[in-house]
C-alpha positions in Angstrom: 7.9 -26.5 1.9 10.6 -27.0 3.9 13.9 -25.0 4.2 17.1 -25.5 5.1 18.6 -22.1 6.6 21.9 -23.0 5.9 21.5 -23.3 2.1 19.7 -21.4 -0.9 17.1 -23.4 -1.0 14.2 -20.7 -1.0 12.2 -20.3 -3.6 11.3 -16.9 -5.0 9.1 -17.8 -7.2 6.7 -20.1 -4.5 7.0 -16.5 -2.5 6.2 -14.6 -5.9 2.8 -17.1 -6.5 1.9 -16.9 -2.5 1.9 -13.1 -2.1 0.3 -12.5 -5.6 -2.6 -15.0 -4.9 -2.7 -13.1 -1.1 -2.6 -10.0 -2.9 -5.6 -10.7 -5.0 -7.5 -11.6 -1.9 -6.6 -8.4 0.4 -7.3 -6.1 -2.8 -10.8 -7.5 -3.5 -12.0 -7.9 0.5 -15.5 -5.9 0.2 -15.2 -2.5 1.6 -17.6 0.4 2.6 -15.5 2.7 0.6 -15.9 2.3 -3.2 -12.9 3.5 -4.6 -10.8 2.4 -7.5 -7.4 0.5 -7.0 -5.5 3.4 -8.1 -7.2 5.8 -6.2 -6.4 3.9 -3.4 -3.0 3.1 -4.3 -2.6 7.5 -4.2 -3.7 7.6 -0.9 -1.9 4.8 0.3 1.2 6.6 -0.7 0.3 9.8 0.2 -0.7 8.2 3.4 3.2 6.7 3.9 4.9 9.5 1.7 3.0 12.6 1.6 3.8 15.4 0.7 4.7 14.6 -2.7 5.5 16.2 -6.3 2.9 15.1 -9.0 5.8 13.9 -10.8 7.1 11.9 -7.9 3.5 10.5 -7.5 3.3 9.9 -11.1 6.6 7.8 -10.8 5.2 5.8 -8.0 2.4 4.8 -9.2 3.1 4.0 -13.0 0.8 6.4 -14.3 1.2 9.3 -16.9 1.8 12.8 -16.1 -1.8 14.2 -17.2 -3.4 10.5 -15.5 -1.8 11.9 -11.7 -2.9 15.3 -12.3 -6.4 14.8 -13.2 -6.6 11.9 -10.4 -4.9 14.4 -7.9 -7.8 17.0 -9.4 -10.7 14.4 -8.7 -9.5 13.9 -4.9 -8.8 17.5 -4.4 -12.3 18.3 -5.1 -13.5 14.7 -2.9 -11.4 16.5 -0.2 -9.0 13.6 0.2 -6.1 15.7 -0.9 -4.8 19.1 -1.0 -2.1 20.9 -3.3 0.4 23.3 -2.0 3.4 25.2 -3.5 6.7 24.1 -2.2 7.9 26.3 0.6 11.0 25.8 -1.1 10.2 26.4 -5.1 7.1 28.3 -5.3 7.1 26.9 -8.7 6.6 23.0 -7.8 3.4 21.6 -6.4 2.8 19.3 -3.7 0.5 16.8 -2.9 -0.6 16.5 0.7 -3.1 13.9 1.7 -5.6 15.8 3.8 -6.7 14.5 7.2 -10.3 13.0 5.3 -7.6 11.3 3.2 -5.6 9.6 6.1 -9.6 8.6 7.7 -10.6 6.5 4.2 -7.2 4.6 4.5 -6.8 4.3 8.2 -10.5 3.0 7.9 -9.9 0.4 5.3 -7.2 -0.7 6.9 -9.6 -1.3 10.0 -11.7 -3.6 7.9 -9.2 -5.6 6.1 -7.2 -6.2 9.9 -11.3 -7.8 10.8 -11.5 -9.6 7.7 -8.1 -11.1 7.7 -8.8 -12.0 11.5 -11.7 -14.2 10.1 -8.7 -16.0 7.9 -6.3 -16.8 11.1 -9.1 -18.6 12.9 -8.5 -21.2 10.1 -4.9 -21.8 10.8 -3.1 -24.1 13.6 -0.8 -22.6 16.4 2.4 -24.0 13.9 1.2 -21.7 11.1 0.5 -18.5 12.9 3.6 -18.7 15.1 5.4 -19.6 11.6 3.6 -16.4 9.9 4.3 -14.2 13.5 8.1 -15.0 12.7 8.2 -14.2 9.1 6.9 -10.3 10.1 10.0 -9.3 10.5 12.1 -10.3 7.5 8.7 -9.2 5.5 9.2 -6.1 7.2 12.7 -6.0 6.1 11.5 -6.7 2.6 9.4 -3.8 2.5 11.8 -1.7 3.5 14.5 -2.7 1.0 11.7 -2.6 -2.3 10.8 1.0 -1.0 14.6 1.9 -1.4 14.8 0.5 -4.9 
């Protein structure tokens, strides 16, 4: 695909296919840890965003009220997570993820990096200076989705 900087000629939805079908990939790469996506997808955020309301949490991850709490229950007792009051409404819990927590994501994010490093031995110079490039602006994309 090629792209003319000066025009609109990008197309999202080539982007949208590209990073779905990568997405798919990343998520199934075999894993000591055998936890479920949304487990996962908890700790990742807690990992990034902790510490959180359950109702926050809920939010983020597009799961009911009761779904969070019993998850957030489940991972308390695993040790991955621990629930405070808030020093500032003893009413309102928060979720921290505990430091066992941070270890099962900081660990899977060990494997995927040596997994994916298998995938970049397939690509020329061109496309891994291309992808080196792009960081960046994905970067920038992050950062504006996490806003919205």
């Amino acid at each position: 695909m090629k792209i003319n900087a000066d025009s609109d000629d990008f197309n999202v939805a080539d982007f949208a296919m590209v990073f779905e079908e990568l997405t798919r990939i990343i998520i199934r790469l075999p894993s000591i840890e055998k936890l479920s996506f949304t487990t996962l997808s908890v700790l990742h955020t807690l990992s990034r965003k902790s510490p959180m309301r359950l109702t926050e949490l809920a939010a983020t991850e597009q799961i009911t009220q009761p779904a969070i709490t019993q998850l957030v229950t489940r991972l308390e007792r695993d040790g991955l997570v621990q629930r405070r009051s808030d020093p500032s409404d003893g009413r309102v819990v928060q979720v921290h993820i505990t430091e066992q927590g941070a270890e099962v994501i900081d660990s899977r994010r060990s494997e995927r990096i040596a997994q994916l490093s298998k995938f970049f031995e397939g690509l020329t110079l061109e496309d891994k200076t291309a992808i080196a490039l792009a960081i960046p602006s994905l970067q920038h994309l992050v950062e504006i989705g996490n806003h919205i």
